[in-house]
C-alpha positions in Angstrom: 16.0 4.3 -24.1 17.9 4.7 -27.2 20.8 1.7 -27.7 23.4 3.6 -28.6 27.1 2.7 -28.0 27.7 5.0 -25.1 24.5 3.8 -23.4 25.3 0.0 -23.5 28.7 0.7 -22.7 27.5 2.7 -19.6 25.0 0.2 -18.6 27.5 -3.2 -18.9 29.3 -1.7 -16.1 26.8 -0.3 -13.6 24.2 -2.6 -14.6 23.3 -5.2 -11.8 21.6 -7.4 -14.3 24.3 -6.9 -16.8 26.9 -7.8 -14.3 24.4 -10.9 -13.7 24.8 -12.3 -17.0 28.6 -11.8 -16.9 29.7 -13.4 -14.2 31.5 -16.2 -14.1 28.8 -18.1 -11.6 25.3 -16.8 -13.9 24.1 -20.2 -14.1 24.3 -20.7 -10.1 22.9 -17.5 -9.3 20.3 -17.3 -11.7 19.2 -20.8 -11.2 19.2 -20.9 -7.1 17.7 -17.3 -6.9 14.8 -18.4 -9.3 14.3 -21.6 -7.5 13.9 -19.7 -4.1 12.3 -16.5 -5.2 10.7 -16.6 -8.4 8.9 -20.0 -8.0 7.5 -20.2 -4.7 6.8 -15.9 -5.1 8.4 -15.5 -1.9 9.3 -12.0 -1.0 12.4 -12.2 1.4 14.1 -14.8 3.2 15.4 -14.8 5.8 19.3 -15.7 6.3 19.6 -18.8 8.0 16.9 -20.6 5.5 18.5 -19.2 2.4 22.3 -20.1 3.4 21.1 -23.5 4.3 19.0 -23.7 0.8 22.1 -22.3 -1.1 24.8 -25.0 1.2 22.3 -27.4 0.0 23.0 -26.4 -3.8 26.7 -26.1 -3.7 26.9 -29.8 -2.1 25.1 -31.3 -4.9 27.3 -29.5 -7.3 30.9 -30.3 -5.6 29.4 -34.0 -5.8 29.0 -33.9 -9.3 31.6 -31.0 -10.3 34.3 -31.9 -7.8 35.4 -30.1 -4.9 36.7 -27.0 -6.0 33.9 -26.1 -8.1 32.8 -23.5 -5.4 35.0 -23.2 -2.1 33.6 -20.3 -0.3 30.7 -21.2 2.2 27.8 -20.2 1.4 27.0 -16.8 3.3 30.0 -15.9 2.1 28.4 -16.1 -1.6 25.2 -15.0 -0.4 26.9 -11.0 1.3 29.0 -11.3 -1.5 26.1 -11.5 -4.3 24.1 -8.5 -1.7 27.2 -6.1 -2.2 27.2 -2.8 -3.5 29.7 -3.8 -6.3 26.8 -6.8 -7.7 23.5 -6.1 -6.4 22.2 -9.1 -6.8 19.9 -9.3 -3.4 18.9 -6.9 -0.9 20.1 -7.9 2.8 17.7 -5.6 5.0 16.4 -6.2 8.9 12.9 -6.1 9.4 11.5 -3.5 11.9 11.8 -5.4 15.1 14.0 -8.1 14.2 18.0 -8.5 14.5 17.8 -11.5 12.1 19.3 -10.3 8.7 16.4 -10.8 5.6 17.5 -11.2 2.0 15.2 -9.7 -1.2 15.8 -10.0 -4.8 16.5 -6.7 -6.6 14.1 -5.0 -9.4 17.5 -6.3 -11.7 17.6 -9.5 -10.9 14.5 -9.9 -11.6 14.3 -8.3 -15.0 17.5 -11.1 -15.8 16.0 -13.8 -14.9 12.8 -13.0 -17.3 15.3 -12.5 -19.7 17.1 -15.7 -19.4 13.5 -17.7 -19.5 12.3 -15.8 -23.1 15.6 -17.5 -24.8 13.8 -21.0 -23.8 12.5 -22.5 -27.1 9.2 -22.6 -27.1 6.9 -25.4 -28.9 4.1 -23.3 -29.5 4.4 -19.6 -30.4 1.0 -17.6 -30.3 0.8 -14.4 -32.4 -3.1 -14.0 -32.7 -3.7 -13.0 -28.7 -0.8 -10.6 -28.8 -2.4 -8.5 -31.4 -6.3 -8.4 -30.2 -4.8 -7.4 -27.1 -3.0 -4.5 -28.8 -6.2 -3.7 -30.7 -7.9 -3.6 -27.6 -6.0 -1.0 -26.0 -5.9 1.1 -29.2 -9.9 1.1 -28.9 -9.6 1.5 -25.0 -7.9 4.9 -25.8 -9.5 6.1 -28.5 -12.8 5.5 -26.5 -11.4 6.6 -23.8 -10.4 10.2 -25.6 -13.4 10.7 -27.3 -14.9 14.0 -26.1 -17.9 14.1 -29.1 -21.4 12.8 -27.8 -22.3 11.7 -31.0 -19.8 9.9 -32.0 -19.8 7.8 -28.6 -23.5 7.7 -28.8 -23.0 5.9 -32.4 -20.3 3.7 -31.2 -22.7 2.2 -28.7 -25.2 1.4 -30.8 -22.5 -0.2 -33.2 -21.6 -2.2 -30.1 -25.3 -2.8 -29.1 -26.4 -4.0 -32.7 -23.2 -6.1 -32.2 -24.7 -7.6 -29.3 -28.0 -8.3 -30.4 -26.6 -10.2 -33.5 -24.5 -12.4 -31.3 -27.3 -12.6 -29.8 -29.5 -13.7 -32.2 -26.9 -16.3 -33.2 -26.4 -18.0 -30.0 -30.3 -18.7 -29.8 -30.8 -20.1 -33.6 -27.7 -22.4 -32.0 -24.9 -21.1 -33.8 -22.2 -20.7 -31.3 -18.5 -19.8 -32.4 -16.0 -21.4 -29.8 -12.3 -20.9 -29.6 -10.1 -23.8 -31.3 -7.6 -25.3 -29.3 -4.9 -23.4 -31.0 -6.7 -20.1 -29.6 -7.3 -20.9 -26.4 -3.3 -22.1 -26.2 -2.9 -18.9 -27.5 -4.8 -16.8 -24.9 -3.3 -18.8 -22.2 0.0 -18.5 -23.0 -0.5 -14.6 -23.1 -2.3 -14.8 -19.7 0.7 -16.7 -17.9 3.5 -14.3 -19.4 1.4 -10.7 -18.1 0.5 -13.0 -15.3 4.6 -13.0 -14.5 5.4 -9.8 -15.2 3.0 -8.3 -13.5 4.6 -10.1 -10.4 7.8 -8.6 -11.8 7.1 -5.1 -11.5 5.8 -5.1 -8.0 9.8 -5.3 -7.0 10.4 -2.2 -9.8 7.8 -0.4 -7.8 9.3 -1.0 -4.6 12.6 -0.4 -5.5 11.5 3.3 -6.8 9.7 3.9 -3.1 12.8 3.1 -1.6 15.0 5.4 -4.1 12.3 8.2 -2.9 13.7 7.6 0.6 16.6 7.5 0.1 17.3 10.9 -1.4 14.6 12.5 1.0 17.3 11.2 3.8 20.2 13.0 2.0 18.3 15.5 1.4 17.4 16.1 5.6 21.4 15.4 5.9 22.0 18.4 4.0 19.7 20.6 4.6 20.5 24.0 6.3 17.0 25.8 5.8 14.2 26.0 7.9 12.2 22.5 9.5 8.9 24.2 7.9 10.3 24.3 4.4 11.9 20.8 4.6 8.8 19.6 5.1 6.7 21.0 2.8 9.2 19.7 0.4 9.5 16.3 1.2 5.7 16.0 1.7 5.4 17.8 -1.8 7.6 14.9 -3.0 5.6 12.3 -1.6 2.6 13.6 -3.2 4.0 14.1 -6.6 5.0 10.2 -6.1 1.6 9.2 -5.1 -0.1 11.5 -8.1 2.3 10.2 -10.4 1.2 8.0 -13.1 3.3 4.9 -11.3 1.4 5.7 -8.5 -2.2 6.4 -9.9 -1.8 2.7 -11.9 -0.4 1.0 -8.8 -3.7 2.6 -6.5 -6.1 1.8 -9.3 -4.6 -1.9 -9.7 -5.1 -2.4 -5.2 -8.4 -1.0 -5.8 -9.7 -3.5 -8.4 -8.2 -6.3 -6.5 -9.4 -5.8 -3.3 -12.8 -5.9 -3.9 -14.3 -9.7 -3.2 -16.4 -9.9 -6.3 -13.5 -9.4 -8.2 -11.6 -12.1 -6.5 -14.5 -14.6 -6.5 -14.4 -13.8 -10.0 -11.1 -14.6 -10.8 -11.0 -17.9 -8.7 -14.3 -19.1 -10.8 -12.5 -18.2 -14.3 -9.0 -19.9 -13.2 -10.9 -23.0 -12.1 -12.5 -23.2 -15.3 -9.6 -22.2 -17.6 -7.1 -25.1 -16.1 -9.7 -27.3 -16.4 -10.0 -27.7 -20.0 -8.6 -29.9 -22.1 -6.8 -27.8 -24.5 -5.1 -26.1 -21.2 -4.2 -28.9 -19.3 -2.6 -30.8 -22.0 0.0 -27.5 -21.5 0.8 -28.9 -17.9 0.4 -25.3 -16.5 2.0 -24.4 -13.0 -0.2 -25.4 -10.6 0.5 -21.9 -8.3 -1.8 -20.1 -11.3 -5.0 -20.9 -9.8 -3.8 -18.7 -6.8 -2.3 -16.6 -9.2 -4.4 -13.6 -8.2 -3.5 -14.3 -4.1 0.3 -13.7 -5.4 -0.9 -10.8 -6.6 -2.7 -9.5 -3.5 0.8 -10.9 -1.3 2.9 -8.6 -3.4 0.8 -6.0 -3.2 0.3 -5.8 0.6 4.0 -6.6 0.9 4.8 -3.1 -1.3 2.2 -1.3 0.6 4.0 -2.4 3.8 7.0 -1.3 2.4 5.3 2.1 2.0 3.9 2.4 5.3 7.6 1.5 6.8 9.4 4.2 5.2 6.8 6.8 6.0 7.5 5.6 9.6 11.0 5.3 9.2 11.2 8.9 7.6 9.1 10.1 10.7 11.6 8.9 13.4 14.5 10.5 11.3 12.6 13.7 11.7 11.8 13.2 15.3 15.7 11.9 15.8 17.1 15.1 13.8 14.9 17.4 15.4 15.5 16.1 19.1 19.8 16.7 18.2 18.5 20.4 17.4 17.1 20.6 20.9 19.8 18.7 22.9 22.2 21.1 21.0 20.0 24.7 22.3 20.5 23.0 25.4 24.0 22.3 25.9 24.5 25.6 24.9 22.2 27.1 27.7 24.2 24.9 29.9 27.4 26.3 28.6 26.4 29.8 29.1 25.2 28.7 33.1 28.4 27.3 33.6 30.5 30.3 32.7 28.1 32.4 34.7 28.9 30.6 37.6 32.4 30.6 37.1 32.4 34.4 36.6 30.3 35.2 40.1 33.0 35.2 42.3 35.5 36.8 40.1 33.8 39.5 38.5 36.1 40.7 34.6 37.4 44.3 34.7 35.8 47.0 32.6 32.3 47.5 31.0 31.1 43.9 30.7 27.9 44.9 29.0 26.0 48.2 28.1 22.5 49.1 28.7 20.7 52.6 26.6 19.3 54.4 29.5 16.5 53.6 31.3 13.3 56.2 30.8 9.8 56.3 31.9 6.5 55.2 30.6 4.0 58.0 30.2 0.2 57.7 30.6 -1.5 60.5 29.8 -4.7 61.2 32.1 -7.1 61.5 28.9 -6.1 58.0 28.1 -7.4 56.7 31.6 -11.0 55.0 31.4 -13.7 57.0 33.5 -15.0 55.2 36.6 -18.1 52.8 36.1 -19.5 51.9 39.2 -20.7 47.6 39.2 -24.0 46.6 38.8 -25.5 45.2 42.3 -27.8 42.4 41.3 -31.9 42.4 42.8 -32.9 40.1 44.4 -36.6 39.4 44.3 -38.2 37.8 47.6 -40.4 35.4 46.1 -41.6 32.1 47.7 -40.6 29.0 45.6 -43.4 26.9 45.0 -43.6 23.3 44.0 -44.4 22.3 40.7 -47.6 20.3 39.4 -46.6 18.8 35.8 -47.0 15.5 35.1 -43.6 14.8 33.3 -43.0 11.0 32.1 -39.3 10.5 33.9 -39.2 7.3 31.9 -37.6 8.7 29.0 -34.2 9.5 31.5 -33.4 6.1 32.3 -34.3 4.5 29.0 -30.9 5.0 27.3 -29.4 2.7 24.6 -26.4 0.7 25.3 -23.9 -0.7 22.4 -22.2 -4.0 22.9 -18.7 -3.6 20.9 -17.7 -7.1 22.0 -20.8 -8.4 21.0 -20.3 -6.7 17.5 -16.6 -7.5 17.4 -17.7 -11.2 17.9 -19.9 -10.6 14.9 -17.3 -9.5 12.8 -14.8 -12.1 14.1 -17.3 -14.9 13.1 -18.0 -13.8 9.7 -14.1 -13.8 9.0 -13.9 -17.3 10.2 -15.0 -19.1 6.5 -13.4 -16.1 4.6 -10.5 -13.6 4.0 -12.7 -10.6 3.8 -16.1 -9.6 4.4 -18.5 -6.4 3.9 -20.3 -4.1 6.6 -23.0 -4.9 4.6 -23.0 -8.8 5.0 -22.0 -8.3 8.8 -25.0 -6.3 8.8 -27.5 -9.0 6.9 -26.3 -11.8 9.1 -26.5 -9.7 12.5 -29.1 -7.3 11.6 -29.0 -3.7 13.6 -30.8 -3.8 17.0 -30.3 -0.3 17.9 -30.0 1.1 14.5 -27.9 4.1 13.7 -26.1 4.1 16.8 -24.8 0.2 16.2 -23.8 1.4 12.7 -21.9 4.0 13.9 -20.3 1.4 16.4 -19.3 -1.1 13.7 -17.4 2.2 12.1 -15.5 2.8 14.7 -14.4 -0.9 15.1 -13.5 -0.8 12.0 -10.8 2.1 12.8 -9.4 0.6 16.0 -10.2 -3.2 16.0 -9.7 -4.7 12.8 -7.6 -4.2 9.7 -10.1 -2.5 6.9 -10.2 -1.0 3.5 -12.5 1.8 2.1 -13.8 1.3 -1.2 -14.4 4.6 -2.2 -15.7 4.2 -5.5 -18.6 1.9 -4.6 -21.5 2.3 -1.5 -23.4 0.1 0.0 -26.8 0.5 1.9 -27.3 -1.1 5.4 -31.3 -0.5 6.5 -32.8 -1.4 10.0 -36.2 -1.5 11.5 -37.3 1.1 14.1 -40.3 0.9 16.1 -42.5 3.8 16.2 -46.0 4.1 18.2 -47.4 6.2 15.8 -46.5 4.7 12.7 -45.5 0.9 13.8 -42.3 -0.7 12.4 -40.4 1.9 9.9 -37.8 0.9 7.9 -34.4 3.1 7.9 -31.5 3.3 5.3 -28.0 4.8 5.5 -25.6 5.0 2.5 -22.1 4.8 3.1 -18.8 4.3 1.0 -18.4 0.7 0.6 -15.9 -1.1 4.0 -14.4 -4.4 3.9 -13.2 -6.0 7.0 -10.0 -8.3 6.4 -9.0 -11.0 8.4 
């Protein structure tokens, strides 16, 4: 965005978090909202808590301002601060719920960050900032190198690299980070840390734009159902193949997997416990940091899955009108039937073209094809000698889903998620592929589950044979996480 006089100008009177920082109450909002929202990373509130939070606030400031600091009560401030005109919060009701909920807004959010960069800071680190900006300039030019030799020759450069650190560590010298650098790092890791929290509101705020102009967009429409549909599904897809939406998909991806996680927890743990770190007095909700992360996440993917609901029952709602309409019309013309039997209008009420006959030439008739009269042979039936093994008829295999649903439920018990591979390990497979195939469709209708496709995982069983003895089977599958 360029700054340019007509821009700014343009922006200090539409902008929500321009209109934040001019207000003659910024300090209230901005330091109640952050206090609620930002700290605890809570996504909405609902409005009995948050008036009672915010009645809380403007007591301790009449006590200490005087009475007239701030008359109004305080849902008065709070629909006021949610109004079109500010924009401060979101009021929305949940889907089942008659209990109004209050969000910040994407702008609100992008103030307060502003307002906590003008904090003086004791310690300003400039050396993190730039190996992270060298590391993305290598990430792309790796990244966009299409000749095999020269990627070929910049792995051995990193290899020989490797081998010299290598080399280093065992002859015993080991090059540590200063306390200075590690201040450094950290102080980088808490501020992408926050903003990354930031942008999950931007991100849901965009969705909910898309919705909103797909609705005016069904309330004007005056083309055919078929083509509104394609559209707004070809709008959809654009969103989710945009780069917003590629990032955001390859972000959940990365984050859902458990070794990623367990990694995560195991480098926090560490970090906050050094020296050098702790003498910072970091916020204690970093080393769940990454759980904030997964919250906002599964909150904006709810978000998703609401509005493509919503949208549905707007179609279903629009296109139920269409029908009630055909049918008061029908009705219409029944009625004025009925009104007319008895009194029949003068004149030629309607004209017919004359009536005419349908010819059928003989040539076109199909010759006569007498039926077939089946034979019957006259033989005696006799009964059979074969010795058939009927054993094999009443030897079918039975699959206990509750007894695999019990398996599932107790390996969620000490954990937020868990593979069908280490449900598998701990309850191996007694009736091999069918079982599997079981588990798959439990994880369909009976649990909440995500489908890693960019990994697999191999579950194996034992199957008895009497020729061969016990033979060992293996099935590779995309990788499926259970989540409790």
């Amino acid at each position: 965005m360029s700054l340019e006089y007509d821009t700014l100008e343009r922006l200090r009177q539409s902008h929500p978090a321009w209109r934040l920082l001019r207000s003659d109450h910024a300090p209230l909002v901005a330091s109640f909202l952050y206090r609620v929202f930002v700290v605890p990373n809570l996504r909405s509130i609902s409005q009995p808590d948050l008036a009672e939070a915010l009645e809380d606030e403007l007591f301790a400031l009449r006590e200490r301002l005087g009475p007239d600091a701030f008359p109004k009560p305080a849902l008065d401030y709070l629909n006021d601060w949610a109004a079109n005109e500010k924009g401060w919060l979101r009021k929305f009701y949940r889907q089942g719920s008659d209990e109004p909920q209050f969000d910040l807004t994407a702008a609100t959010e992008k103030a307060l960050a502003w307002l906590g960069s003008l904090a003086e800071r004791s310690f300003v680190g400039t050396e993190s900032r730039l190996l992270t900006l060298f590391d993305l300039l290598k990430q792309m030019h790796d990244g966009t190198q299409a000749d095999p030799k020269a990627r070929i020759a910049d792995l051995h450069k990193r290899r020989d690299d490797i081998d010299a650190e290598i080399a280093r560590v065992l002859a015993g010298d080991l090059d540590l980070l200063d306390d200075t650098a590690l201040k450094d790092r950290f102080q980088q890791f808490v501020s992408l840390a926050r903003e990354l929290l930031t942008d999950f509101r931007e991100v849901e705020d965009n969705f909910r734009a898309l919705d909103r102009r797909v609705r005016e967009r069904i309330a004007l429409w005056e083309g055919s159902k078929g083509a509104l549909l394609e559209e707004i599904m070809g709008e959809r897809d654009a969103i989710a193949d945009s780069d917003q939406g590629r990032s955001f998909r390859a972000f959940w991806d990365f984050l859902m997997s458990s070794s990623r996680q367990e990694e995560l927890s195991t480098l926090l743990e560490y970090i906050l416990a050094l020296p050098p770190v702790s003498d910072l007095n970091p916020d204690t909700r970093l080393r769940r940091v990454h759980y904030d992360w997964l919250e906002a996440g599964e909150h904006t993917q709810r978000t998703v899955a609401q509005l493509s609901q919503q949208l549905r029952r707007f179609l279903d709602d629009k296109a139920w009108l269409e029908n009630r309409r055909i049918m008061d019309l029908l009705r219409g013309i029944e009625t004025k039937a009925l009104s007319l039997r008895d009194a029949a209008p003068a004149g030629n009420v309607m004209a017919i073209a004359d009536t005419a006959v349908d010819l059928e030439l003989p040539m076109e008739r199909p010759l006569f094809t007498p039926a077939v009269k089946p034979r019957i042979a006259d033989v005696d039936i006799e009964a059979g000698n074969a010795d058939v093994d009927a054993g094999s008829l009443f030897s079918q295999i039975v699959v206990d889903k509750a007894r695999l649903m019990s398996h599932v439920r107790q390996a969620l018990q000490g954990r937020q998620q868990v593979t069908l591979q280490e449900v598998c390990r701990m309850q191996p497979l007694q009736h091999g592929l069918a079982e599997l195939v079981a588990y798959l469709q439990l994880a369909s209708d009976a649990f909440r589950t995500v489908v890693d496709e960019n990994a697999t995982e191999t579950v194996e069983w034992t199957v008895e044979s009497p020729e061969a003895g016990a033979l060992v089977r293996q099935a590779t599958l995309p990788r499926v996480i259970f989540v409790r």
